[in-house]
C-alpha positions as CSV (number, residue, x, y, z in Angstrom):
1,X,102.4,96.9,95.6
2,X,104.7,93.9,95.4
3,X,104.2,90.2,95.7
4,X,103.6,88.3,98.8
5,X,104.1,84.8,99.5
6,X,101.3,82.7,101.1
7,X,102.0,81.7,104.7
8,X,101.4,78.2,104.8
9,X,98.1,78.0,106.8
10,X,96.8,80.5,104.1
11,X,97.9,78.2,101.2
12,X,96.1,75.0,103.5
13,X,93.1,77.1,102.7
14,X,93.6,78.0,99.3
15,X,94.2,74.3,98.1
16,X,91.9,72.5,100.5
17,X,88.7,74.2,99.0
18,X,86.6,72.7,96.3
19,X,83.1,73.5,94.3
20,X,81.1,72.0,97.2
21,X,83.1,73.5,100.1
22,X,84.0,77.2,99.2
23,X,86.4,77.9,101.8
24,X,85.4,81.8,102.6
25,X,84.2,83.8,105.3
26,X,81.3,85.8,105.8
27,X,79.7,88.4,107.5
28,X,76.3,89.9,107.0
29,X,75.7,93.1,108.1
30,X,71.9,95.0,108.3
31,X,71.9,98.5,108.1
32,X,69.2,101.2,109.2
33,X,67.9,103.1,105.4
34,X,68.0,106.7,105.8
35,X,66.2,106.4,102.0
36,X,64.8,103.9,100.3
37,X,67.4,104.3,97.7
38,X,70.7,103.7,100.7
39,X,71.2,100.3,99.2
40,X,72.1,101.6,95.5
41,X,74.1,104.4,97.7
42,X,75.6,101.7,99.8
43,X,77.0,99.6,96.4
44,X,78.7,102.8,95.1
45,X,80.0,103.9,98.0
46,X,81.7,100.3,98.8
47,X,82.7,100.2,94.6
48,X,84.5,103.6,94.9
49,X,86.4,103.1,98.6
50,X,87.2,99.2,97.7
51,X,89.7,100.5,94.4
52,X,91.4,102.8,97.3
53,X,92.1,99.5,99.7
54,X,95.5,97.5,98.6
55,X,94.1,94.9,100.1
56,X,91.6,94.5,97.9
57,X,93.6,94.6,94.5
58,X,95.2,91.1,95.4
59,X,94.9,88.0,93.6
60,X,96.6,85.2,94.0
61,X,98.8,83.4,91.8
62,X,101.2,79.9,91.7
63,X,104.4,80.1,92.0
64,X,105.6,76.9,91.1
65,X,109.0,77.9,89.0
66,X,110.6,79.7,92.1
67,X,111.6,78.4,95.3
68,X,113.2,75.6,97.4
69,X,111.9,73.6,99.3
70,X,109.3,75.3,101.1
71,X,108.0,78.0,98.1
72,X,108.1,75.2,95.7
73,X,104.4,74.9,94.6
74,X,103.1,77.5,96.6
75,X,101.5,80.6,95.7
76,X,101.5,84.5,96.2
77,X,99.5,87.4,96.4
78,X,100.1,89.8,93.9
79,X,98.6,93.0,92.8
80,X,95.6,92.7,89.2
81,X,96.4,95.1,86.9
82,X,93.1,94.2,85.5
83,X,91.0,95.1,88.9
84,X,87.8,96.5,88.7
85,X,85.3,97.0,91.9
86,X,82.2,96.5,89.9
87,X,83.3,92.5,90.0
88,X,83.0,92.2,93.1
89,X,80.8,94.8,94.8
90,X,76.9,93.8,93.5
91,X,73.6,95.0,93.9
92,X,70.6,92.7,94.1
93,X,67.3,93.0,94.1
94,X,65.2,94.0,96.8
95,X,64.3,91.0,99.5
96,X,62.0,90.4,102.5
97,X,64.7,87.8,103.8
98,X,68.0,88.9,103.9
99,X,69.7,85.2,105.8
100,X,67.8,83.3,102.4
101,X,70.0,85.6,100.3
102,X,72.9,85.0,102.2
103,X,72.7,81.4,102.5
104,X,72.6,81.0,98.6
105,X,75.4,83.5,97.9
106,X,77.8,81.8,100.7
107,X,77.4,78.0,98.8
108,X,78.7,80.2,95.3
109,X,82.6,79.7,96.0
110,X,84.8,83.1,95.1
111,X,86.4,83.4,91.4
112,X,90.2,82.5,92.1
113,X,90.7,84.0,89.0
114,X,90.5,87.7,90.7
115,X,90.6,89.3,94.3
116,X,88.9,86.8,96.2
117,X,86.4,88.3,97.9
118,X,83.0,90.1,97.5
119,X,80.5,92.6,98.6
120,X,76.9,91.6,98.3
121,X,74.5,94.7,98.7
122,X,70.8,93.2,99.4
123,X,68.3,96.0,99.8
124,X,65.5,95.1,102.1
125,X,61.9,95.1,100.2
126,X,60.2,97.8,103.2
127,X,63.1,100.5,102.5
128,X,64.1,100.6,105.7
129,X,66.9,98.7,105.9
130,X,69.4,96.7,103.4
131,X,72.1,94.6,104.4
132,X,76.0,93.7,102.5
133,X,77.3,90.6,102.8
134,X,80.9,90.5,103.1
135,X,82.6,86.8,101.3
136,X,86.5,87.0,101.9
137,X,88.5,83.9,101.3
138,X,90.0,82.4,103.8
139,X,93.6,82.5,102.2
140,X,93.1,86.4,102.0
141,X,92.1,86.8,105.7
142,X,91.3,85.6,109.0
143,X,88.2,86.6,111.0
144,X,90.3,89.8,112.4
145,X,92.1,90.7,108.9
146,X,88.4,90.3,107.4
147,X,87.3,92.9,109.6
148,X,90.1,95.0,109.1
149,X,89.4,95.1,105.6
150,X,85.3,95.3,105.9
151,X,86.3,98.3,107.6
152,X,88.2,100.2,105.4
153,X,85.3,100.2,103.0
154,X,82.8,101.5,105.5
155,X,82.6,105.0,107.2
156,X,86.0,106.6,108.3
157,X,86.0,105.3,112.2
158,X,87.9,107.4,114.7
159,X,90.3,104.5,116.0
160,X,93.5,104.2,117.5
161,X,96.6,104.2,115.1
162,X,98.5,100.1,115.2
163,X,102.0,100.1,116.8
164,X,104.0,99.3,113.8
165,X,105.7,96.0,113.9
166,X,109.1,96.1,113.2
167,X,110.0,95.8,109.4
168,X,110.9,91.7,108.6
169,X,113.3,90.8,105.5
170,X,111.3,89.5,102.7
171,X,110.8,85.7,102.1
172,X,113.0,84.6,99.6
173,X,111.7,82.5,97.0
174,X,115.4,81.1,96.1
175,X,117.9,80.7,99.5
176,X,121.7,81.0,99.0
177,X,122.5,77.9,98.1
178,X,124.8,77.3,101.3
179,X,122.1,77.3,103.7
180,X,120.7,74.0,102.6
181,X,122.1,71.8,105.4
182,X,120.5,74.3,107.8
183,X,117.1,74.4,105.5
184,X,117.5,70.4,105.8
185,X,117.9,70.4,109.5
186,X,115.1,72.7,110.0
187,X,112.7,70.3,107.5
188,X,113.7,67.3,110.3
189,X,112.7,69.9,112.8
190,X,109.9,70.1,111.3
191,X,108.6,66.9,110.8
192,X,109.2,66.0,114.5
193,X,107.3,68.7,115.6
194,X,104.3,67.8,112.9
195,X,104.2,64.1,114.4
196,X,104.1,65.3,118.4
197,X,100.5,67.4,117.0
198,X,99.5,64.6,114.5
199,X,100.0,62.2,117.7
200,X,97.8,64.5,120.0
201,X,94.8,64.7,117.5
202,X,94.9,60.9,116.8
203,X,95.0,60.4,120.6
204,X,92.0,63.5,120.9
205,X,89.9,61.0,118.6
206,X,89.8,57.7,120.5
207,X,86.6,57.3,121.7
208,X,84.6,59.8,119.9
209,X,81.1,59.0,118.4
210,X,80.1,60.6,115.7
211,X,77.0,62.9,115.8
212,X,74.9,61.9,112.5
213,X,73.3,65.5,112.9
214,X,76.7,67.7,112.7
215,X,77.7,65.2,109.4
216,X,77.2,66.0,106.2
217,X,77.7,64.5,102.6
218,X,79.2,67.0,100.1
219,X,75.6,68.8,98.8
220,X,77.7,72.1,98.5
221,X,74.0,74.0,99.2
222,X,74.1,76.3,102.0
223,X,72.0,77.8,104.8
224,X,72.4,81.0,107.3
225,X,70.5,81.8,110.2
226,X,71.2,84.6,113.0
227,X,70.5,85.2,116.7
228,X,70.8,88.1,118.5
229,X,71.5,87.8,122.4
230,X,71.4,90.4,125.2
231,X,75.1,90.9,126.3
232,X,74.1,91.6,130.0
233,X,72.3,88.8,130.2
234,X,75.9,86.7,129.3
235,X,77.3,88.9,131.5
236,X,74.4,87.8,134.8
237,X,74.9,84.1,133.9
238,X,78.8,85.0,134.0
239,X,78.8,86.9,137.4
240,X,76.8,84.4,138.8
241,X,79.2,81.1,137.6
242,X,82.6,82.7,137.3
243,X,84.5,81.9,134.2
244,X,84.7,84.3,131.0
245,X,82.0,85.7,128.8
246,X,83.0,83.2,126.1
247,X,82.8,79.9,128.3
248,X,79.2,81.1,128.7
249,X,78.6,81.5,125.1
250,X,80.2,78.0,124.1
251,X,78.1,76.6,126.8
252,X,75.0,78.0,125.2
253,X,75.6,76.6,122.1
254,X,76.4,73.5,123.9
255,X,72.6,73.7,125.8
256,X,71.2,74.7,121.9
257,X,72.5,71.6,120.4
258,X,71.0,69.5,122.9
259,X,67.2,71.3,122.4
260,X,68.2,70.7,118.9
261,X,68.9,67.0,118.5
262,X,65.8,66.1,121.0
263,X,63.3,68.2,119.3
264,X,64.7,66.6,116.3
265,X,64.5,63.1,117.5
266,X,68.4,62.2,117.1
267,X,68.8,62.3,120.8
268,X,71.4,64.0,123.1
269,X,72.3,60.9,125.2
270,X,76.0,60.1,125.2
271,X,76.9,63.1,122.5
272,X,80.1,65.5,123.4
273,X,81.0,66.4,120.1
274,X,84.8,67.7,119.8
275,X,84.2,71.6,119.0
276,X,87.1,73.6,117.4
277,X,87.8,77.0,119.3
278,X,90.3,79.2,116.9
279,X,92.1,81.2,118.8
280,X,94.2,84.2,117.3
281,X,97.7,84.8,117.4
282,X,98.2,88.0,116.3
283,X,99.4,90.4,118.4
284,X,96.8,92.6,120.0
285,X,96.9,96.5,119.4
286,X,99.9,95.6,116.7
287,X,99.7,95.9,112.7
288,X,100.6,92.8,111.1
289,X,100.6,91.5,107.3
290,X,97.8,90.0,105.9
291,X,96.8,86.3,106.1
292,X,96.0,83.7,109.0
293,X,97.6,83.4,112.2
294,X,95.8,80.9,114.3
295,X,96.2,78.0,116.5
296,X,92.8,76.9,118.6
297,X,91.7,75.0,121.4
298,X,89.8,71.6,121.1
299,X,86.8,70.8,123.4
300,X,84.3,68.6,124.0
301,X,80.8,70.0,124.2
302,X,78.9,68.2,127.1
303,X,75.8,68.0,125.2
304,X,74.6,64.7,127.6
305,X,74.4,67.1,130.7
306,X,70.6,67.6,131.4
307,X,72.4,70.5,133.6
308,X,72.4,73.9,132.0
309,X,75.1,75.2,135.4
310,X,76.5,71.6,135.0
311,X,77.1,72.4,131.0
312,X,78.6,75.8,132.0
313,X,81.1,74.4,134.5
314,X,82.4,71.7,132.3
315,X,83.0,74.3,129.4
316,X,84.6,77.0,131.8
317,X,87.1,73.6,132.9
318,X,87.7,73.0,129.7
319,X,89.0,76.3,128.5
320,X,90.9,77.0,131.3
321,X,92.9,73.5,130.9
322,X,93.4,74.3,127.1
323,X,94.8,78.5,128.2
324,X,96.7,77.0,131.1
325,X,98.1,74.5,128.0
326,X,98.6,77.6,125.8
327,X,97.2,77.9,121.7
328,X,100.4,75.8,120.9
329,X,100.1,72.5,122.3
330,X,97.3,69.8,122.2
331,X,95.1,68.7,119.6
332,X,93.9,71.9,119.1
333,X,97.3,73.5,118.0
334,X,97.3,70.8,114.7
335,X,96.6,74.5,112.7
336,X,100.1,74.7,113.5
337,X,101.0,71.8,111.3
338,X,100.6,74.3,108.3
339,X,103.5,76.0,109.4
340,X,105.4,72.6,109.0
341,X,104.8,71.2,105.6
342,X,106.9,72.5,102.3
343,X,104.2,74.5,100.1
344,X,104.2,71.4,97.2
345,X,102.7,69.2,100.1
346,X,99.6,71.9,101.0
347,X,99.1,71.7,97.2
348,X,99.6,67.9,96.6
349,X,97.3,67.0,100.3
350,X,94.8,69.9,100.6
351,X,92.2,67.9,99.4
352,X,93.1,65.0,101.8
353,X,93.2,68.1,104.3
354,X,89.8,68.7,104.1
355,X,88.6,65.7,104.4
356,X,90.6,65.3,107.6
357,X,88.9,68.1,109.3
358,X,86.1,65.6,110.3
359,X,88.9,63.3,112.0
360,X,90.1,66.5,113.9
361,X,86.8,68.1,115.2
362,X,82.5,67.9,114.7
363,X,81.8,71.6,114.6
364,X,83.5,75.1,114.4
365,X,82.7,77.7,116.9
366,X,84.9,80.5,116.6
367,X,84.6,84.4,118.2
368,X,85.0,87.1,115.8
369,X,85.4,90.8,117.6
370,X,83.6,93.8,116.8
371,X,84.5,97.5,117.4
372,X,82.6,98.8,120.2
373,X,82.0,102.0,118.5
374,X,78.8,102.1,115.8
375,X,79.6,101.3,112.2
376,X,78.2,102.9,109.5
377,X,77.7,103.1,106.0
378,X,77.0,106.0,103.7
379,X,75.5,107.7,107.5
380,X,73.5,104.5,107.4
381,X,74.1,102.4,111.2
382,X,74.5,99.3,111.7
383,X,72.1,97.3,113.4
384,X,72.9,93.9,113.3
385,X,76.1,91.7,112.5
386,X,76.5,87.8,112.0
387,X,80.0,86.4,111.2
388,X,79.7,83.4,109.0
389,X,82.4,80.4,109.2
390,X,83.3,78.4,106.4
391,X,81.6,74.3,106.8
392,X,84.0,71.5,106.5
393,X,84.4,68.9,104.3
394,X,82.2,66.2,106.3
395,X,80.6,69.0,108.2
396,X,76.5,69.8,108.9
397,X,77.0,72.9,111.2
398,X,79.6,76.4,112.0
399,X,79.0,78.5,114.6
400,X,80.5,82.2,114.6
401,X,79.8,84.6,116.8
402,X,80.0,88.6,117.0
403,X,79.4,91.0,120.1
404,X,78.2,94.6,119.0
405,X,77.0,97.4,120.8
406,X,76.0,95.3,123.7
407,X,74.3,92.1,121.9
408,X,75.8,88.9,121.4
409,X,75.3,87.8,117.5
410,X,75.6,84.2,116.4
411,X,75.9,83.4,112.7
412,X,74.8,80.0,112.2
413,X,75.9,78.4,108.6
414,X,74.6,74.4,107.9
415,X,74.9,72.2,105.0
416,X,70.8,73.0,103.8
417,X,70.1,69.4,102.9
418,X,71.6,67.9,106.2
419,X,69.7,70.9,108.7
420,X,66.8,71.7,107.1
421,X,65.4,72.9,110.5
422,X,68.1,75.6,111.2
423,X,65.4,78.0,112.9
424,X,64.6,74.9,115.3
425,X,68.6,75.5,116.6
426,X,68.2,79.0,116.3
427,X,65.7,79.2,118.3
428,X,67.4,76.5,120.9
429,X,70.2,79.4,120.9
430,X,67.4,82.1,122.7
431,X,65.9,79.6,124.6
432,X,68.9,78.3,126.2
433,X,70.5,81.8,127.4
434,X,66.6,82.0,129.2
435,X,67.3,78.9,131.0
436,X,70.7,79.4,132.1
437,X,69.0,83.0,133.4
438,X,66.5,80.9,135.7
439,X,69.8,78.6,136.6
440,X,71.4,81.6,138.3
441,X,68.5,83.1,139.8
442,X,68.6,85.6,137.4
């Protein structure tokens, strides 16, 4: 294994995180028990494949000697001799409630002194089910490089072999010396194209009001809930309206958050809060290295429509405006900035990036897919999965979302002290995929 150099929008991640935003993923997933002792099986099975996985073997380290401009400061993944799976694969004790367990363990940031990431085996108290929560940092993986690596830690899966992507040169950390005019014209470049996207978000922010519900001070405590939809009942409300199976699961959330902030008292009058789509760039069916490639789409959730149709058109406009735009223009392409600032400037402002993200967009909600075949674990299946996004600096509320064997999944994380009533949303979530049913004549 050699060394790999952080892409930029990985290295945004790694130095915008602090103590009371841990900047990982997460994903819980609940298993059927063949035994009552499948969770203990479950730990040493993960333990024992996880030393096999590259992957998983990578910390990362600064490399602040080497490189200019753009390396200078940055950082690298590169291989621990000291690794050992028992670090980071761990058994708890049995629990009645696996999203209480998960909650806590998603506000305990990742050691950046190893591999970051984790696997949490929770066995359930009845012995006939446990679940594993999955913690990868950001920096290590998006929501598709996550799963990839989930994956080679569960049951071999009969899937189709990656295209190989053609072999690229490696990154330098020192260029030849005569390519400095060039490297100076491209930093110009650079900076142009930052200012066009820095432009679009300020212009994306004029006239937004804040949501006091979706802001949060930095408590650092944590919260999960999960929600498990009927796919072909998305798929009815879709027939019905047109648009995509995604513009009906955006507007749902969009309906939930209004049931939410009435039931709540905070009122839904006058609230579209700007919601942050991500939206991959990697190329589909392709193998590509490991890190983030995303751009996203910005919208604004029409949470003031008493309309649950109404909701649903405006969201299906919205999206097709932002695709017709493409991931790499508009507010929503400002991930892209990453790509445009030298690696000493992620490590100098990734604190002042964080706190930006409140500036940018109220809440995540972001689409992680699934294989459509059955994952399993020691022979155990798995019955449920909830993708967990990491909350903002500034931020009450993520939403991810899964589909699996024909259910929709959404994994709801909140700042605990700021949404104490999770379950209210949660159940908001159910509630409004019922009324968009009677909507449609369903």
């Amino acid at each position: 294994m050699t060394s790999d150099l952080l892409a930029p929008l990985d290295l945004a991640f790694w130095n915008m995180e602090s103590a009371e935003h841990p900047m990982h993923l997460g994903a819980l997933g609940v298993f059927t028990a063949h035994s009552p002792t499948a969770g203990a099986h479950a730990a040493d099975l993960l333990a024992g494949r996880a030393a096999a996985v590259p992957g998983l073997r990578m910390r990362i380290r600064d490399v602040w000697p080497l490189g200019f401009p753009y390396a200078f400061g940055g950082a690298a993944r590169v291989p621990d001799p000291d690794f050992d799976p028992l670090r980071h694969v761990l058994l708890h004790a049995p629990t009645a409630d696996f999203h209480a367990e998960a909650g806590r363990l998603m506000q305990q940031s990742l050691d950046r002194e190893r591999p970051p990431w984790e696997a949490h085996v929770l066995p359930g108290e009845d012995g006939a089910s446990f679940a594993v929560l999955f913690k990868f940092h950001h920096a290590l993986a998006d929501g598709l490089r996550a799963l990839t690596l989930a994956a080679a830690v569960l049951d071999p899966m009969d899937l189709p072999t990656p295209r190989p992507r053609p072999e690229e040169p490696a990154r330098k950390l020192l260029p030849d010396v005569r390519r400095l005019p060039e490297l100076v014209r491209g930093a110009a470049s650079d900076l142009g194209r930052a200012l066009d996207i820095g432009a679009s978000v300020a212009l994306s922010s004029l006239g937004a009001q804040p949501c006091a519900a979706l802001t949060s001070g930095a408590s650092g405590t944590r919260r999960t809930a999960g929600v498990v939809v009927d796919l072909d009942d998305v798929h009815r409300v879709r027939k019905s309206r047109g648009g995509t199976v995604n513009d009906v699961l955006i507007a749902v959330v969009a309906g939930a958050l209004r049931r939410w902030l009435d039931e709540r008292g905070d009122g839904s009058e006058g609230v579209t809060p700007r919601a942050l789509i991500p939206v991959s760039r990697r190329r589909p069916r392709t193998a590509h290295p490991q890190g983030n490639r995303l751009s996203g789409y910005l919208v604004r959730l029409p949470v003031d429509d008493a309309d649950p149709l109404g909701r649903l058109d405006t969201v299906r406009t919205a999206m097709d405006r932002n695709k017709d735009a493409g991931p790499n223009r508009g507010a929503g392409a400002v991930a892209l900035l990453a790509d445009h600032v030298p690696a000493l400037g992620h490590r100098l402002g990734g604190p002042l990036a964080g706190q930006g993200a409140r500036l940018w967009f109220d809440i995540l909600v972001t689409s992680v897919p699934l294989p459509g075949i059955g994952l399993k674990l020691g022979g155990n299946p798995v019955t449920e999965v909830y993708p967990f996004a990491p909350l903002a600096r500034g931020q009450s509320l993520a939403v991810a979302i899964s589909t699996y064997r024909g259910q929709v999944h959404y994994g709801l994380v909140a700042d605990a002290e700021a949404v104490p009533d999770l379950d209210v949303l949660a159940r908001a979530l159910t509630e409004e995929v019922a009324e968009l049913l009677v909507a449609c004549g369903s």
